[in-house]
C-alpha positions in Angstrom: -33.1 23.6 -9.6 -35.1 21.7 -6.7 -33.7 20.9 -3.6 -33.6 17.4 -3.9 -31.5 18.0 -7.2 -29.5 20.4 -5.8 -28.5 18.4 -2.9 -27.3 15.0 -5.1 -24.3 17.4 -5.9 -22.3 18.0 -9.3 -21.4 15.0 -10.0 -24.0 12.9 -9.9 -25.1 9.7 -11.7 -20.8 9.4 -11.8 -20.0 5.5 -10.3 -16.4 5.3 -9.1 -15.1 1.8 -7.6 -12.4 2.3 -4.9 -10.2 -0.5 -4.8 -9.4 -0.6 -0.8 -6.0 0.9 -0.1 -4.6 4.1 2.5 -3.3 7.2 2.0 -4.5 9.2 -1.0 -6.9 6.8 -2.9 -9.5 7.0 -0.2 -9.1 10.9 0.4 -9.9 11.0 -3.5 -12.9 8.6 -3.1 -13.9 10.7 -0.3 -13.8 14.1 -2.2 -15.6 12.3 -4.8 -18.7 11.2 -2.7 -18.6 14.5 -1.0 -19.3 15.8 -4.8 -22.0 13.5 -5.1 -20.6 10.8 -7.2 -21.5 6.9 -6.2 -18.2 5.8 -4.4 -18.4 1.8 -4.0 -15.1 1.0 -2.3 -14.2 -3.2 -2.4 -12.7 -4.1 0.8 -11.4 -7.6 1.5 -13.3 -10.2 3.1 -10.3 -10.4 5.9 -9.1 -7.5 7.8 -6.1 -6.8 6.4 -4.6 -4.1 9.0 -3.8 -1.3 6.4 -3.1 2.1 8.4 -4.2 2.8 11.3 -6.8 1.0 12.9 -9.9 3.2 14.4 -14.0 2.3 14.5 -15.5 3.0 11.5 -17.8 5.6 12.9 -14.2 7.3 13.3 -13.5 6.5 9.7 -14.0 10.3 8.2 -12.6 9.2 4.9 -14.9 6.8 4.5 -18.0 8.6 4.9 -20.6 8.9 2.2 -19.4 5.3 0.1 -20.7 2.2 -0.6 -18.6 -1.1 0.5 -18.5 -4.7 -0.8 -16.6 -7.2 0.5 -14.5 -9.4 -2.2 -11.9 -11.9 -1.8 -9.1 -10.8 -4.8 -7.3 -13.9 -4.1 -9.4 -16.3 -5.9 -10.2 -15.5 -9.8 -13.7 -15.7 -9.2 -14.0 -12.5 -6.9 -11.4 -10.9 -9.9 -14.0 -11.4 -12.7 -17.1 -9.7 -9.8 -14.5 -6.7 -9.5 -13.8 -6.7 -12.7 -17.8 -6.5 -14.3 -18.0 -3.9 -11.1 -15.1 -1.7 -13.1 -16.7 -1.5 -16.5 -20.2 -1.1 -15.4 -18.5 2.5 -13.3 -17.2 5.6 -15.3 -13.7 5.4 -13.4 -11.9 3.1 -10.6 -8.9 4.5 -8.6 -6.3 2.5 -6.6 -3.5 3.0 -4.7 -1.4 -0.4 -4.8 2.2 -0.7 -6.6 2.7 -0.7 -10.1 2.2 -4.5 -10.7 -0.8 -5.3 -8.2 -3.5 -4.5 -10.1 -2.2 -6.2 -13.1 -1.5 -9.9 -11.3 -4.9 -9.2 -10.1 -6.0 -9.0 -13.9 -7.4 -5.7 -13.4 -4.5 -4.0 -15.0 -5.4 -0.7 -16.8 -5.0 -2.4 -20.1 -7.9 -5.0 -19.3 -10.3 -2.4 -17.9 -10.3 0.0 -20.5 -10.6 -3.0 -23.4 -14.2 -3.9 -21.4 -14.7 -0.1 -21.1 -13.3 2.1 -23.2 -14.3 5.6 -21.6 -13.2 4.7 -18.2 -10.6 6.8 -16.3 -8.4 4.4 -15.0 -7.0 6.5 -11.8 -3.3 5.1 -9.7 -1.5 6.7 -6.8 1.1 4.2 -5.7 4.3 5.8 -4.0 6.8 6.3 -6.4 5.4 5.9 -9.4 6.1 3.0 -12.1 9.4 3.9 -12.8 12.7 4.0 -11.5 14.8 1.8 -8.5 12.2 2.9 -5.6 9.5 2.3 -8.2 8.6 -1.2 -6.0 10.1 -0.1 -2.5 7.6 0.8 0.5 7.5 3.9 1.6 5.4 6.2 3.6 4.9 10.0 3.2 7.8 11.3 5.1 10.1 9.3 2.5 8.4 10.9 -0.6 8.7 13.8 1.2 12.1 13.4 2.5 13.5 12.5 -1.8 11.5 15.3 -3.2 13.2 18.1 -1.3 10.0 19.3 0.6 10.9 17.7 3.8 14.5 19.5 3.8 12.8 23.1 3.9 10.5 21.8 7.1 10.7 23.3 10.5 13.6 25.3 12.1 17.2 24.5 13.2 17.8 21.0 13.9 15.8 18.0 12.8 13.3 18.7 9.7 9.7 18.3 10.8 7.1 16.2 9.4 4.0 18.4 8.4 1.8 15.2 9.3 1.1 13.4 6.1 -1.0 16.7 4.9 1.9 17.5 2.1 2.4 13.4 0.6 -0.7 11.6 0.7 -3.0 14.6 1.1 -2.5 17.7 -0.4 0.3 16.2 -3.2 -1.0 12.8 -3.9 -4.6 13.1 -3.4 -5.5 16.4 -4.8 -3.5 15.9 -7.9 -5.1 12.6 -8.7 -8.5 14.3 -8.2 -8.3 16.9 -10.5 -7.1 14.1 -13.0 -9.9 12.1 -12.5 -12.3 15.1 -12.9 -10.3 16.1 -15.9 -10.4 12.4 -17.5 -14.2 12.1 -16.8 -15.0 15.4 -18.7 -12.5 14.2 -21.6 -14.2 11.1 -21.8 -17.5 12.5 -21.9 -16.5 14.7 -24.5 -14.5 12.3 -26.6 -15.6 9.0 -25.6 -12.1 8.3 -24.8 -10.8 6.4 -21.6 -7.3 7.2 -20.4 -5.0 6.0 -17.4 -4.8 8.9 -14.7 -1.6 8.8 -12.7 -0.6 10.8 -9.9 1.9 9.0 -7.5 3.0 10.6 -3.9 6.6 11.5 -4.8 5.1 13.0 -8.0 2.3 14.8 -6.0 4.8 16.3 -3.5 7.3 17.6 -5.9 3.9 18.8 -7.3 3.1 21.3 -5.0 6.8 23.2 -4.9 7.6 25.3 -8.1 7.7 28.1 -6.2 9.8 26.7 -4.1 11.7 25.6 -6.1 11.6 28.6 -8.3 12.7 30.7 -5.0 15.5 28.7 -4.4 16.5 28.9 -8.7 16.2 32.9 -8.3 19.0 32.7 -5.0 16.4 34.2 -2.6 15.5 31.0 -0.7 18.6 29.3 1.7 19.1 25.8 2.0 19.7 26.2 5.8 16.2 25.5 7.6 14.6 28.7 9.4 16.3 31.7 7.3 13.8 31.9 4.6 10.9 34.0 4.4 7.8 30.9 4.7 9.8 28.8 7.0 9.7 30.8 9.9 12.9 32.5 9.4 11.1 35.8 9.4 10.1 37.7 12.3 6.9 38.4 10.6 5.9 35.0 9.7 6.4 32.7 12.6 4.7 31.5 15.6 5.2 33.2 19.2 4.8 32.2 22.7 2.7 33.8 24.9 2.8 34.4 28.5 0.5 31.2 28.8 2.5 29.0 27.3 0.4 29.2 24.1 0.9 30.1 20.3 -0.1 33.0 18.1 0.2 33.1 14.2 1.9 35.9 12.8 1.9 36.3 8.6 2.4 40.1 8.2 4.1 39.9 4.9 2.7 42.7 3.2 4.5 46.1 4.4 1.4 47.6 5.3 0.0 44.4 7.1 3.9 44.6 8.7 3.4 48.2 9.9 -0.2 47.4 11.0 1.8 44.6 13.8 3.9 47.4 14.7 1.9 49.7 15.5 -0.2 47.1 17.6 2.5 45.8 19.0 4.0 49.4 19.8 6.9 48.7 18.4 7.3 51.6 15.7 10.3 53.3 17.4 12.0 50.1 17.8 11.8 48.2 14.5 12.1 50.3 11.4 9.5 49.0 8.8 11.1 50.3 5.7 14.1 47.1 6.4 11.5 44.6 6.9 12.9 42.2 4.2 16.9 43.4 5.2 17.8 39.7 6.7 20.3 41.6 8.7 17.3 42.7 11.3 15.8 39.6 11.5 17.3 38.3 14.6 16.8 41.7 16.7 13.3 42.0 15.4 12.1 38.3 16.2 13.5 39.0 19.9 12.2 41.8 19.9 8.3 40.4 19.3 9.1 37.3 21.1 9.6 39.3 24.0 6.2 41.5 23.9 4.2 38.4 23.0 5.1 36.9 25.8 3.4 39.5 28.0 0.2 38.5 27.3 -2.0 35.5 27.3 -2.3 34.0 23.9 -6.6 35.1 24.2 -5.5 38.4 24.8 -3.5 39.3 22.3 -6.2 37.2 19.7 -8.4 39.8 21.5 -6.5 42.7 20.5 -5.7 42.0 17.2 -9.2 40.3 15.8 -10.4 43.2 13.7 -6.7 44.3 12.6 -4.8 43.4 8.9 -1.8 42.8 11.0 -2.8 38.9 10.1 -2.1 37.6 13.9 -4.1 34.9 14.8 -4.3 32.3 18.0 -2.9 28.7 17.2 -5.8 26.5 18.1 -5.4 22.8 18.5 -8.6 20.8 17.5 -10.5 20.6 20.4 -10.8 24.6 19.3 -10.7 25.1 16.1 -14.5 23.9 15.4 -15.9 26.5 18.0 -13.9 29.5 16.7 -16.5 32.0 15.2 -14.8 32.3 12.0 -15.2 28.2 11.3 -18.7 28.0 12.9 -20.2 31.1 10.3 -18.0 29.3 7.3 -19.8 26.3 8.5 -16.5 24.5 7.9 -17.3 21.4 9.9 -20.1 19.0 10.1 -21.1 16.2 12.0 -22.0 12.5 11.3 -22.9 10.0 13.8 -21.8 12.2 16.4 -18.3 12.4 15.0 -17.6 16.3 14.7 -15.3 16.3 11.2 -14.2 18.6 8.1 -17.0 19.6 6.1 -16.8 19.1 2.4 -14.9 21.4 0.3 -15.4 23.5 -2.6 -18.5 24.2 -1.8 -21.4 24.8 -4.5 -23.2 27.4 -5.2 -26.0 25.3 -7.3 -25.3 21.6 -6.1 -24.1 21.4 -2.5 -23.9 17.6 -1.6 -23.2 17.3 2.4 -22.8 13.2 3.7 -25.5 12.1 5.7 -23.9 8.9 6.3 -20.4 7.7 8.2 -17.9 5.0 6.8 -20.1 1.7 6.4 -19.5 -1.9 7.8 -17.1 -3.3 5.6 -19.0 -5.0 3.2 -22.5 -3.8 3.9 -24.0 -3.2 0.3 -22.3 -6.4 -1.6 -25.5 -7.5 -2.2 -27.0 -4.6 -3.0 -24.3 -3.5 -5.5 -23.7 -7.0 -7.4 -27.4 -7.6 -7.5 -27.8 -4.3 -9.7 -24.9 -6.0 -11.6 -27.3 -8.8 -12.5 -26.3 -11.4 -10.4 -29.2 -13.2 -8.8 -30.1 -14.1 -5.1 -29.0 -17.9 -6.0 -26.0 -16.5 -7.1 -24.9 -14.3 -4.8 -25.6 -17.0 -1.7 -23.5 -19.4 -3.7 -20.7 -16.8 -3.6 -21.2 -16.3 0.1 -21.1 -20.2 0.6 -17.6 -19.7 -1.4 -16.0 -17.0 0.7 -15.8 -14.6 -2.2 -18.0 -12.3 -1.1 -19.1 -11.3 2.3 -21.5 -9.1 4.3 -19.5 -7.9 6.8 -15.7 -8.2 8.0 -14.7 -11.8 8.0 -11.8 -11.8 10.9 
């Protein structure tokens, strides 16, 4: 395969539209593009202050699309949208359950214009039940699905950003589906409606959990279980700079390992690591030796060692750690230092050249390889239904 092949990534030739929305719907579209598919997001021809509001150089998620600019409002810009969805192998949108209907866009409509398209939705709480139309935000999907309750320590739970929700639950899960329903629909010819709401996503991601807490071995009180930092030998500790190491010595030779690094042997007996009744002693007891040295030094110490310590880096470090720069984890567009893409490829690496674009910078561009002529597409612009850039 040549490098120019190579680098257009696996999935290639794929068109997905991106109907404008936060959370997990642009994460997707971004995953997508970072494969190599054609991500051409519609954005509205007024700034409609969704999320939070940054430059679009700072725009990460946005990076490697294609945006038109389309006023939804008026049935016009509907039918453009609408010719943009069945000319494109899938579309993916992250409105309630009845938006994209009024819009006439529902799933129903696209797939009779196109009947292999994967028809992709990631609204909050899916379309059923008595939330089904509320607003929410991730830390209430999280807070209904049981996830938040196990956050954090004693006392309040703790919100892990909105990495579990939109991210890691929502996201993911509707990226596989779309994957999956493109290769379905490839093989059969058959369309189908991908769904894969937050609440749904979250709950998702915990059947061990869940499993744990079915078997008896996980405690509904926060901070007593083995992955909530409960255990002395998975928690973070102090050090004497007022810094954080990692510890995740599960494993009872990995545990010995921090014993014996720690010198500890005589004090902690490793054959009762998992007897909760030691816990307490034995977090003291390492809370009070790694607080005798700096958080570098101990990182120092234990950097070739299976005792799995590591420093907690904030993200002004993390990029310049050795591990990340030889894993090549981050890359940089427009000067903005970000995440690079991930899986990576053996055969078809695509890496983003390109930052978030203007809102609406390829309208044209896009709807005049729809077939719509140069007359046409300044009449629209006369109208308002289409723009070039971010009408205010």
């Amino acid at each position: 395969m040549s490098e120019s092949s190579a680098a257009r990534g696996p999935l290639a030739g794929v068109k997905v539209v991106e109907m404008a929305a936060i959370g997990p719907v642009p994460f997707c579209g971004m995953a997508l593009a970072d494969m190599g598919a054609e991500v051409i997001c519609v954005d509205r021809v007024f700034n409609a202050n969704l999320g939070i509001a940054v430059d679009r150089k700072f725009d990460c998620m946005g990076r490697g699309k294609k945006s038109i600019a389309v006023d939804l409002k008026k049935p016009e810009g509907t039918a453009l949208v609408r010719r943009l969805i069945a000319d494109s192998d899938a579309v993916i949108e992250g409105f309630r359950p009845d938006v994209m209907g009024r819009l006439g866009l529902s799933p129903e409509t696209c797939l009779a214009d196109n009947p292999k398209l994967v028809f992709g939705r990631s609204s909050g709480w899916g379309d059923k039940g008595p939330l089904a139309s509320i607003a929410s935000h991730d830390i209430n999907y999280l807070a209904l699905s049981g996830c938040l309750a196990t956050m954090g320590l004693k006392g309040p739970p703790s919100p892990p950003l909105n990495l579990v929700g939109d991210f890691g639950g929502a996201a993911m899960h509707l990226l596989a589906g779309v994957i999956a329903g493109l290769y379905a629909a490839k093989a059969t010819g058959i369309g189908q409606v991908v769904s894969a709401s937050i609440s749904d996503g979250t709950l998702g991601l915990m059947p061990m959990t869940y499993g744990l807490y079915a078997s008896g071995e996980w405690s509904l009180e926060r901070g007593q279980n083995l992955l909530d930092g409960g255990a002395p030998f998975y928690r973070t500790y102090e050090t004497s700079d007022g810094r954080y190491v990692a510890v995740g010595a599960i494993e009872g030779k990995f545990f010995r390992e921090l014993l014996r690094k720690l010198g500890l042997e005589e004090q902690i007996d490793a054959s009762r690591q998992n007897d909760r009744d030691t816990w307490p002693e034995a977090t003291a007891l390492f809370a009070g030796t790694f607080a005798k040295k700096t958080r570098d030094e101990w990182a120092k110490l234990f950097e070739t060692s299976d005792a799995c310590v590591t420093p907690v880096l904030d993200m002004s470090e993390a990029p310049g750690h050795p591990q990340q720069l030889a894993a090549g984890a981050f890359i940089e567009i427009d000067g903005v230092r970000q995440p690079a893409p991930v899986p990576k490829f053996s055969a078809m690496q695509h890496t983003p050249r390109d930052g978030a674009p203007e809102v609406g910078a390829h309208t044209e561009e896009v709807l005049a390889r729809l077939g719509y002529s140069e007359k046409e597409l300044a009449e629209l612009g006369r109208n308002g239904l289409i723009a070039n850039g971010l009408v205010a």
